[in-house]
N, C-alpha and C positions, 0 to 999 in steps of 0.2 A: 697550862701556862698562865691563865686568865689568875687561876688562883694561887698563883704562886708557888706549885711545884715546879721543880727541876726534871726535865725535859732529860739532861740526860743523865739525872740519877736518882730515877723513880725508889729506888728500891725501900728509902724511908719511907715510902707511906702502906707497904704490905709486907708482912712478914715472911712474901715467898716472893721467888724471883718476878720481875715485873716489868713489862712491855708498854711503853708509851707509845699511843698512833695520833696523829692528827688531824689524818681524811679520814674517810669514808676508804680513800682505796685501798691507805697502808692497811686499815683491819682487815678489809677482806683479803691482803693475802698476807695478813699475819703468822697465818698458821702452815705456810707457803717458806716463808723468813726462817722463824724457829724450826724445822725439822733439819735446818742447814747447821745446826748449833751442837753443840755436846751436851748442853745441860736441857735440851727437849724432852729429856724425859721425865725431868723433875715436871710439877704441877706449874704452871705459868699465870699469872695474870695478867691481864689485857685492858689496859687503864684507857678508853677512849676518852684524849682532852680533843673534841672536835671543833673546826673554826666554827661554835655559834655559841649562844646563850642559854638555847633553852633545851636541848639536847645530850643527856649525859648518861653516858653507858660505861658499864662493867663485864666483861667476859672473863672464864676462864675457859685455861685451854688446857683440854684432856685428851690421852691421847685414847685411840678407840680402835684396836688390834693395831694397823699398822696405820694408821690416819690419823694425823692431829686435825681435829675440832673446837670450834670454838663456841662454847656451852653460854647462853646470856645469864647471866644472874641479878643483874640490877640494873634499871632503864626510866626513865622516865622526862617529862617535861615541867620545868623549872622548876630541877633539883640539884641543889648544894654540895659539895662534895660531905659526904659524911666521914665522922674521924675516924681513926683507926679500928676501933672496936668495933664497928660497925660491919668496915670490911671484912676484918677478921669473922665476925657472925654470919656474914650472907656467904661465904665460905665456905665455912664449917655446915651449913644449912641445906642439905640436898632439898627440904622441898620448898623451901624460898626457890629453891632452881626452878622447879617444877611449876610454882606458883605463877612466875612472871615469866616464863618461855613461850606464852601465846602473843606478849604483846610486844615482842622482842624483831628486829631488825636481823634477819640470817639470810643467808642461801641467796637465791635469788634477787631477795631486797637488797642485800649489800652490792652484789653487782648492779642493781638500777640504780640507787645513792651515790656508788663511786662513778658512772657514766655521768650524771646527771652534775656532778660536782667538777667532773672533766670540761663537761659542755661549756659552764660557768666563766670557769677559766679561760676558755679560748671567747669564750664572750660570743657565744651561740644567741641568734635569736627565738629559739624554737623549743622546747624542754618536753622530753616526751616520755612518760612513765607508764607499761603497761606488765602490772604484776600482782598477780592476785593476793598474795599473802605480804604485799607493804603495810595495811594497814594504818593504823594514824599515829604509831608512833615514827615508820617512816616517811609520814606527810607533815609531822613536826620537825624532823631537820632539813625537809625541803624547803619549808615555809619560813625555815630560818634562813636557810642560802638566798631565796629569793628575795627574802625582807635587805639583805646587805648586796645584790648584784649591783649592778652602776645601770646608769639611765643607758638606757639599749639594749638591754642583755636582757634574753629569757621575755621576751611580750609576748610570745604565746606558749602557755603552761596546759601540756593535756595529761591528764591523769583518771584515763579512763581502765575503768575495771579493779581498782586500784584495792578494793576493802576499806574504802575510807568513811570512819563515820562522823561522828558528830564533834569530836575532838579533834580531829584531823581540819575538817571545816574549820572551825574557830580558828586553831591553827593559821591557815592562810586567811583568814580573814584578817588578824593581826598584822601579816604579811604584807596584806593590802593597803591597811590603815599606814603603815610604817611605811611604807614605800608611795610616796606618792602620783607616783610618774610609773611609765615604764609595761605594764602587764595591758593587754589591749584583750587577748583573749583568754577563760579560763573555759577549759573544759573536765565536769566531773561526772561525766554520766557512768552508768553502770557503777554507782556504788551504793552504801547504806546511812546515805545524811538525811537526816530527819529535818523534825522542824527548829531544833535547836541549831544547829548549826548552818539552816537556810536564813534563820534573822540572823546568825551571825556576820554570815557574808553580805546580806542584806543592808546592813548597820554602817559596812564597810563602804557600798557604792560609793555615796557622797562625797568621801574622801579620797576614792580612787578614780578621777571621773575619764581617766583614760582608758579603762577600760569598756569594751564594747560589745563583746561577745559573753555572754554566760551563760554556760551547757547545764544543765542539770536534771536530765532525762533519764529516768530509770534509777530513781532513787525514792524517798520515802517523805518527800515531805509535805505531801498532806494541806488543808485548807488553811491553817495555820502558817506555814513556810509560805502558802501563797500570800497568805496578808501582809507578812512583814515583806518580803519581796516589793510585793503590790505599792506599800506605804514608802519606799525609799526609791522607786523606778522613776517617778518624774524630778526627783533632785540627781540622778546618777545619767550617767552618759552613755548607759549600755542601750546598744539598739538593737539586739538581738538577745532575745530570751527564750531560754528551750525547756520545757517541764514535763515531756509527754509521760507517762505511765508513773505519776507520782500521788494516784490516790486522792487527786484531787475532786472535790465537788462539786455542785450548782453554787453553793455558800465561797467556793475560794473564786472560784470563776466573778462572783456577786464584790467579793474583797477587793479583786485587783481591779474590774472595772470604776470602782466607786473614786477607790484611791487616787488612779491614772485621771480619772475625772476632774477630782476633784483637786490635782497638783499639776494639767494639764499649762496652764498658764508660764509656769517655772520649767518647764522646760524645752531647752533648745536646743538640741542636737538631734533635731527632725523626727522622723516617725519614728514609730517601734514595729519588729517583726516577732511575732510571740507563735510559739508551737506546743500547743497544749495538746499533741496527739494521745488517743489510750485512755481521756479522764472522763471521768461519768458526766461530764459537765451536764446533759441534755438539752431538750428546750429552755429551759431555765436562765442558765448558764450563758446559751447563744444569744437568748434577746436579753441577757445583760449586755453580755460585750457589745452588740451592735451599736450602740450609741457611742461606741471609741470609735469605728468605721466612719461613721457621720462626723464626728467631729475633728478626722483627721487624725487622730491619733496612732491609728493603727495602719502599717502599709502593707504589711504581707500576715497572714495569719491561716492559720494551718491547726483545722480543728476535727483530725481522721480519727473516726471508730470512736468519738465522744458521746454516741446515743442522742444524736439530733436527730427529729423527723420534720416533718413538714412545716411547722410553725416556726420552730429554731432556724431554718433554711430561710423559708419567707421575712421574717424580719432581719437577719446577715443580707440577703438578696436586697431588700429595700432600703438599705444604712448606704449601700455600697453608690447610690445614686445620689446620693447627697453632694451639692455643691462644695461641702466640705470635703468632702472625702479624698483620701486621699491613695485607699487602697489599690492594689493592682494584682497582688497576688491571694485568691480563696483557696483554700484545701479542705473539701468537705469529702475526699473519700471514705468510703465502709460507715456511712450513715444510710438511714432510711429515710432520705427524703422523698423518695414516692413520686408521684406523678404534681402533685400539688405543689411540691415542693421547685420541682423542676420549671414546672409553667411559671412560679414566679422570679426564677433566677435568669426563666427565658424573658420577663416582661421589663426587669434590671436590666438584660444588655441592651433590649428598645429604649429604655429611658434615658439612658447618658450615661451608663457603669462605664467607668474606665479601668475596670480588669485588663490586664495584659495574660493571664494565666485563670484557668479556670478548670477543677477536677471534680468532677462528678462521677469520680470510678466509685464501683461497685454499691450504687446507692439507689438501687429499687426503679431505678427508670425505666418510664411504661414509654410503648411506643407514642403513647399522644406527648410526652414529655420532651422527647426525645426530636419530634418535630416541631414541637414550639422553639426548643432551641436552633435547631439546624434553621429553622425560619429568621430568626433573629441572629444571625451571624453576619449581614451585609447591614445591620442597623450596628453593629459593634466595632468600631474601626480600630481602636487599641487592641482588641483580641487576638494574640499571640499565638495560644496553647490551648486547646480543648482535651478533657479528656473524660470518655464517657466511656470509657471500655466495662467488662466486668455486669454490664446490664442485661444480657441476656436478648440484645437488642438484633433482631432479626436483618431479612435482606431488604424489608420495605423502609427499615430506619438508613438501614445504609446507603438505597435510594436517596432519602431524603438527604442526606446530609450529600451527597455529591451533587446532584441541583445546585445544594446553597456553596459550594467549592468550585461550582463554576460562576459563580456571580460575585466574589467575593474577593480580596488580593490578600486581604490581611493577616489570615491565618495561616500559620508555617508548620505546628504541630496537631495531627488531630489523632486521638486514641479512641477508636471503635474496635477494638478486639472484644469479640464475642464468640459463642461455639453453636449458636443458631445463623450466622453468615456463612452463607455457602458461595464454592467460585464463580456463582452469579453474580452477586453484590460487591464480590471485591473486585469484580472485573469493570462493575459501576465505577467505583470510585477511583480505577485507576484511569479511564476515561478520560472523568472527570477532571483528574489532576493535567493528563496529558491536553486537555484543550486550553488551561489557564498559565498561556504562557507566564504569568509570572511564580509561577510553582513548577518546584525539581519533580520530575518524573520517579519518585523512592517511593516503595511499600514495599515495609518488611515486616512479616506479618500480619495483624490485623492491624499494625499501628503507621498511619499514612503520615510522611514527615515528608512536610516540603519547607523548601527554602527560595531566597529569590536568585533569577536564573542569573545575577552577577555575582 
């Protein structure tokens, strides 16, 4: 309609009978419509004029024993209506058909496109896409719906699992840029955005500063997606960043600390929470980032199975006592911080860490570790959550940590699950919970949760 065909008298622009749709839902039950017809057996074409710009498809419908289908033959993002001959040739062209049916919107996509355009309409806040074979040419006319939604509609967009790659990204990254208001969270994990399309959403932050959440966990983009990332995070207003299992290294970990540092001034929508679980980061990587703990930059930070040992721990453990600081949630599970590492995460909560959360699963902890922390637990009054399960920590650790569970009120969750505790130990610590009337009488399993007794 945009281009000035007639809506209802497509038929001048293809030399065979012709179907004009304008959602997303009439196509997908196009071929639903036509078998109601007489002339369904003829060959039909399938003119999608869809409400966006940048979005434009061509199907034909054939029929396939006794099922009509609808076959894509031309698709793409901002592209023109082509003249007649054009049609006529993609047509005529079986392996033009062949050619572009990978990057084509069918089956199942079309049913998530027509929901997700329902949603819109009814002025949904919530947009939830989960479909392996969408791909980016169906994350080009989401990005178009969502660039035109009205302020309120659609702020949080999850499109996990989705096939979306670097095209797709750019995609809503435009979305973002054009829409200034509106999207608070995106979620794009489990898909294949590289680093091209991580600076592209990246580009976008600044102009999107309502947004606050940004998933992108299990995708591809590398030290490179981390820099630009890194270089637009203190102008943008997201306070939640998720990158785990994205290939990143000591060099991106080096990128985005440098960046946050050195834009840390410009911004002001309070701390950041960053989850770079999965990335090789190492030692390297962790006493980069410590100097964002110290300086407040970072609040919650979640750095499991990044190949930390002992010196990565000890300098996170010593940032975290910084006047500045302003963290309260550590995640160092499935490192090796070892015994050394422990002792000085135990001499952090002596000094003034105001952790409220603290996980030291499955990270090498010796029993001498194991009691420097449980020592240090009536020195830690913010401490929430301990979790040291996964250590292989016998019944004399368990001993220990019930001593410091009766002397102690402030901690509510504590994870000692181990397969060297026997119903000696847990009979310690259930004790122990039972003599501190300000802790609930629960142990379920090796994991002792108390709460307070109002």
């Amino acid at each position: 309609r945009r281009q000035g065909y007639c809506r209802s008298n497509p038929h001048h622009i293809f030399s065979k009978p012709a179907f004009v749709c304008s959602s997303f839902r009439e196509l997908f039950h196009t071929p639903e419509r036509l078998a109601r017809n007489k002339r369904a057996e003829s060959l039909w074409a399938v003119f999608s004029v869809l409400p966006t710009r940048i979005a434009f498809s061509v199907y034909c419908l054939r029929r396939n024993k006794s099922v009509l289908e609808l076959v894509p033959v031309m698709c793409g993002a901002n592209m023109r209506p082509p003249p007649k001959a054009s049609f006529a040739a993609a047509f005529a062209s079986s392996s033009k058909c062949e050619r572009v049916e990978r990057a084509q919107v069918h089956g199942a996509a079309c049913v998530a496109l027509a929901t997700v355009e329902r949603a819109l309409a009814r002025k949904a806040t919530v947009v939830r896409v989960s479909c392996s074979g969408f791909g980016d040419t169906g994350t080009i006319a989401i990005a178009d719906l969502l660039a035109n939604a009205p302020e309120g509609v659609a702020t949080n967009v999850h499109m996990r699992g989705c096939d979306i790659g670097d095209a797709g990204a750019c995609a809503l990254a435009v979305a973002l840029r054009e829409r200034a208001h509106g999207v608070r969270s995106l979620d794009l994990c489990e898909n294949r955005i590289g680093a091209a399309g991580a600076a592209a959403l990246a580009a976008a932050l600044p102009d999107h500063r309502s947004l606050r959440s940004l998933l992108l966990c299990h995708n591809r983009i590398g030290d490179t997606g981390m820099y630009a990332l890194g270089n637009q995070l203190a102008a943008s207003g997201v306070t939640l960043l998720a990158v785990s299992d994205n290939g990143i290294s000591y060099r991106g970990a080096r990128a985005l600390a440098a960046a946050l540092d050195h834009g840390l001034p410009l911004r002001a929508v309070g701390s950041l929470a960053l989850v770079l679980d999965g990335n090789e980061i190492g030692d390297e990587g962790a006493t980069a980032i410590a100097p964002l703990l110290a300086a407040g930059a970072v609040e919650s930070l979640s750095l499991a199975s990044c190949s930390i040992a002992e010196r990565g721990a000890a300098a996170l453990a010593a940032a975290t006592t910084s006047t500045s600081s302003r963290c309260i949630d550590l995640e160092l599970r499935g490192n090796a911080v070892g015994e050394g590492g422990a002792v000085e995460v135990a001499r952090a909560l002596r000094s003034g860490a105001r952790l409220e959360r603290l996980s030291l699963s499955a990270c090498r902890v010796t029993l001498r570790g194991a009691r420097a922390i449980a020592d240090a637990l009536d020195r830690a009054p913010t401490l929430r959550t301990l979790d040291v399960g996964g250590n292989h920590l016998d019944d004399i650790a368990a001993s220990a940590f019930a001593v410091a569970l009766e002397h102690t009120t402030n901690l509510q969750v504590l994870g000692i699950g181990s397969d060297r505790i026997t119903s000696a130990g847990v009979q310690r610590l259930t004790l122990a919970v039972r003599r501190n009337s300000s802790i609930a009488d629960i142990l379920v399993g090796f994991v002792c949760t108390a709460s307070s007794s109002h």
